[in-house]
C-alpha positions in Angstrom: -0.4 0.5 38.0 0.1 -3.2 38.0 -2.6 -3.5 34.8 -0.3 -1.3 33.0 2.3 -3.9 33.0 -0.2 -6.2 30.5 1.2 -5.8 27.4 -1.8 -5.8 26.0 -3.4 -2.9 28.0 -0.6 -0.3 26.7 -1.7 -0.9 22.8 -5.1 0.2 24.2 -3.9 3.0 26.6 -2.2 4.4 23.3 -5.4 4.3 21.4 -7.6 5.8 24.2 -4.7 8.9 24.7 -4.8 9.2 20.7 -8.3 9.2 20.2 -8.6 12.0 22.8 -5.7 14.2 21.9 -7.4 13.7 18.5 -10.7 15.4 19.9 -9.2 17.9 21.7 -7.1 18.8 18.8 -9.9 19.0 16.5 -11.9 20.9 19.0 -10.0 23.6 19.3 -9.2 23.7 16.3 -12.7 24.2 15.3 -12.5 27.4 18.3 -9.2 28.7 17.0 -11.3 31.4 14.8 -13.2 32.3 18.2 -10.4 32.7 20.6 -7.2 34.2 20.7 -4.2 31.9 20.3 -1.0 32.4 20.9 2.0 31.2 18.4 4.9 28.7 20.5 7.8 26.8 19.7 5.1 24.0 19.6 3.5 25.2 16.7 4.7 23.9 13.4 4.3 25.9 10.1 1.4 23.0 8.8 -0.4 20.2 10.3 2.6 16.9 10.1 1.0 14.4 7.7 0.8 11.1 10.6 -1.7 11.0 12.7 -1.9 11.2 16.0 -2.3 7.4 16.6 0.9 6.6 14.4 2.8 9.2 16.5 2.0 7.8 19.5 2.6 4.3 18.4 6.1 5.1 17.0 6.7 7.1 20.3 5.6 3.8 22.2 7.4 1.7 19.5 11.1 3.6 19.9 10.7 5.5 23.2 10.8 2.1 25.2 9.9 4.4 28.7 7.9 2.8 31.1 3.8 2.6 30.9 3.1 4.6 33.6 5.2 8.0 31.4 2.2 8.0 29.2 -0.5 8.5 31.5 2.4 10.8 33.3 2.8 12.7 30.1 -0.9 13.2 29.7 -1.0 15.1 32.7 1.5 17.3 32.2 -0.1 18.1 28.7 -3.3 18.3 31.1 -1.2 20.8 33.5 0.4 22.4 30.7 -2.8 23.7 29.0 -4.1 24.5 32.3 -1.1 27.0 33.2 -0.8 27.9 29.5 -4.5 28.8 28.0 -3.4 30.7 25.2 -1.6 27.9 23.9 -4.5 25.1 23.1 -3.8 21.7 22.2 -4.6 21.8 18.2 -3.4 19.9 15.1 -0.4 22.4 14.6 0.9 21.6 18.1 -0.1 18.5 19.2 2.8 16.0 17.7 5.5 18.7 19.4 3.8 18.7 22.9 3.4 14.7 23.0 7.1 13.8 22.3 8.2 16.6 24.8 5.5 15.8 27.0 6.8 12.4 26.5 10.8 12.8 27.4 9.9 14.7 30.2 8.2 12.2 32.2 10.4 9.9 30.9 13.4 11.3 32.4 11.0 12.1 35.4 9.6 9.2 35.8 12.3 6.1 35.0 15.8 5.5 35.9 16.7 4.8 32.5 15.8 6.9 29.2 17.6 7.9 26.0 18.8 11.8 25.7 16.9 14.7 23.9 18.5 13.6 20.5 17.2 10.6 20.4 13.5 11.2 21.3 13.9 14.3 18.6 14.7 11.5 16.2 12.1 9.7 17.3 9.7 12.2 16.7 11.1 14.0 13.3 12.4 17.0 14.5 16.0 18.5 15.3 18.0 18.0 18.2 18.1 21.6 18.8 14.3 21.6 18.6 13.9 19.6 21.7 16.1 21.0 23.2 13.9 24.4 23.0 10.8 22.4 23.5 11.8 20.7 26.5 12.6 24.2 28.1 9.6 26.2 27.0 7.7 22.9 28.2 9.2 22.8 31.7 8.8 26.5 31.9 5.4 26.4 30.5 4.4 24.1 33.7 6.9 26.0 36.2 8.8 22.7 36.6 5.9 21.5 38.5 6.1 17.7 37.7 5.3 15.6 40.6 2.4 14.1 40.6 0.0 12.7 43.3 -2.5 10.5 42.9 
């Protein structure tokens, strides 16, 4: 994890998550018509005009967690889908997951972070909207967030 600390490598860490979520997203988005998909708290009403990359950046821009919560965060969107195959990572849910997905290994993972209405700021929603999609999110990955290497 010492490479992480580069300031330069996180820029690039944010691009490579983005450009992946961005796939996946698209993918299944593409499958949505073939598969069943089940409607969450995660799915907004249309697809939120800033892309991925911009979300992330802002996230990595206000968030100020530690480098390490955003490969952290990508596995427990990993685990999440894993444990929750009806719920895909698509356009419609993707911005919601990553901010939660965010906080949560943020408050997992460093001893200082800001509280749910903050990163709900941070990521355009309501306060009480986090706090709902921290909850399902934690529930949707049966609190299972330690991770070993």
């Amino acid at each position: 994890m010492a490479e992480l600390e580069n300031p330069n490598v996180m820029p690039k860490l944010i691009t490579f998550l983005s450009s992946l979520l961005k796939r996946v997203a698209e993918s299944n988005d593409l499958n949505q018509q073939l598969q069943h998909q089940k409607i969450s708290v995660f799915h907004g009403l249309t697809r939120p005009t800033i892309s991925i990359q911009s979300y992330l950046d802002r996230i990595f821009k206000y968030a100020n967690c530690s480098p390490s919560c955003f490969v952290v965060a990508y596995v427990y969107l990993d685990r999440f889908t894993q444990r929750q195959p009806t719920l895909p990572i698509n356009s419609f849910n993707v911005h919601r997951l990553l901010i939660t997905s965010v906080m949560v290994s943020a408050k997992f993972m460093d001893d200082m972070y800001y509280n749910n209405a903050y990163y709900a700021k941070v990521g355009g929603i309501s306060t009480m909207e986090m706090n709902f999609l921290e909850v399902d999110f934690l529930f949707g990955l049966s609190f299972h967030l330690n991770i070993h290497p």
